[in-house]
N, C-alpha and C positions, 0 to 999 in steps of 0.2 A: 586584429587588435594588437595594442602595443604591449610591451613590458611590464608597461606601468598597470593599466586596468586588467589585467592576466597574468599574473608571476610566472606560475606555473601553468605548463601546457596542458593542456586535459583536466586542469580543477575544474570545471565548470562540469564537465562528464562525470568527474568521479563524485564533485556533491550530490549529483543528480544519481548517483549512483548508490552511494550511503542512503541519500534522502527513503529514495525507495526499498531498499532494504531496511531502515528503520521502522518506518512506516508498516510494514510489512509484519515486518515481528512485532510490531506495536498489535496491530490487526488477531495478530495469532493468539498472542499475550490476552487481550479483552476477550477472543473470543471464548477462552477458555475457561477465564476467572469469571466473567458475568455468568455462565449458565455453571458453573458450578458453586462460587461463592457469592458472589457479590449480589446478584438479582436473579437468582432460574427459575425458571418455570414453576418448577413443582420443590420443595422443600429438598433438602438432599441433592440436589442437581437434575439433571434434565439428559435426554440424549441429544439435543439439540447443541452440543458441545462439540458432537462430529463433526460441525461447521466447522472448527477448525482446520480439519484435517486437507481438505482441498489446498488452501492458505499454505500447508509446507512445503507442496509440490514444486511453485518454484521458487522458493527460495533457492535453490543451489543453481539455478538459470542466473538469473538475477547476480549472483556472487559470481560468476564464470562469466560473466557478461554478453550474455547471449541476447542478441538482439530482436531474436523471434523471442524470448520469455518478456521483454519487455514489453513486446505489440500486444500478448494474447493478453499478459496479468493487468495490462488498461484497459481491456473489454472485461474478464471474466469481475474485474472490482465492481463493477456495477449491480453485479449480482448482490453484493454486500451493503452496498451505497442504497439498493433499495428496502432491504433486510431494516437497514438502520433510520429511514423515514419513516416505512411502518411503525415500525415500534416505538419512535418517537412521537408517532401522533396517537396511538393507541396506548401504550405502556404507561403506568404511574411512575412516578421514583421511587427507586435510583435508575429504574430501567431506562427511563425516557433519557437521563443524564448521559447512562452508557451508549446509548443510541445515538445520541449527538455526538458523543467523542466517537463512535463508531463512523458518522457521514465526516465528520474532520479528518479522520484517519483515512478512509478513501479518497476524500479529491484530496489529501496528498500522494496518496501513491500515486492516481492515475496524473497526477502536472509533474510527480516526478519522473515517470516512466515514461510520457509526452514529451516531455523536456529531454530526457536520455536519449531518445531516439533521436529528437530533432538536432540534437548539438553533434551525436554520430554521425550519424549522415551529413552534417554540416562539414566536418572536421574533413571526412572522407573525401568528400568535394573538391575542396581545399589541399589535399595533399596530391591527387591526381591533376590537379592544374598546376 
């Protein structure tokens, strides 16, 4: 690529890199506030909130740019992405609502973490030739 459609070198890595840590803490954020405010389970909150807690493991991969946290946290997202259909087809509102922003919040992570990788290894490629 030129100068023109690329200013800066590695923008494209590093949105994809934001992307997915935003994403991310978005994931953490809902998961927290739907089972304890916004829609839980049971009145008062639910223990089903410990879902979060997988979600902070890698964030610090992610921030440190490690390239195996990007491979595993696009598979283990799925585990979430199915979490959030269920309940979308099951749940009334506001659950169903959070649900949906819950499967929006996964396939972004997982095209940002897809995308990360792919532009990495592209870059690399590229610097070895």
């Amino acid at each position: 690529m030129n100068s023109a459609t690329n200013p800066l070198p590695g923008s494209d890595v590093a949105a994809t890199r934001w992307l997915a840590v935003g994403s991310l803490l978005g994931l953490i954020v809902l998961s927290v506030a739907w089972e304890l405010w916004l829609a839980p389970l049971r009145p008062g909150g639910s223990w089903l909130v410990l879902k979060a807690l997988p979600l902070c493991i890698p964030l610090a991969g992610l921030l440190k740019r490690r390239m195996y946290t990007y491979r595993w946290v696009s598979l283990v997202v799925w585990l979430y992405f199915t979490e959030g259909v269920v309940r979308a087809w099951s749940d009334t509102a506001p659950g169903r609502w959070l649900a949906l922003v819950e499967i929006a919040l996964c396939l972004l992570l997982f095209v940002a973490c897809a995308l990360h990788v792919r532009l990495r290894q592209k870059a690399a490629k590229a610097a070895m030739a």
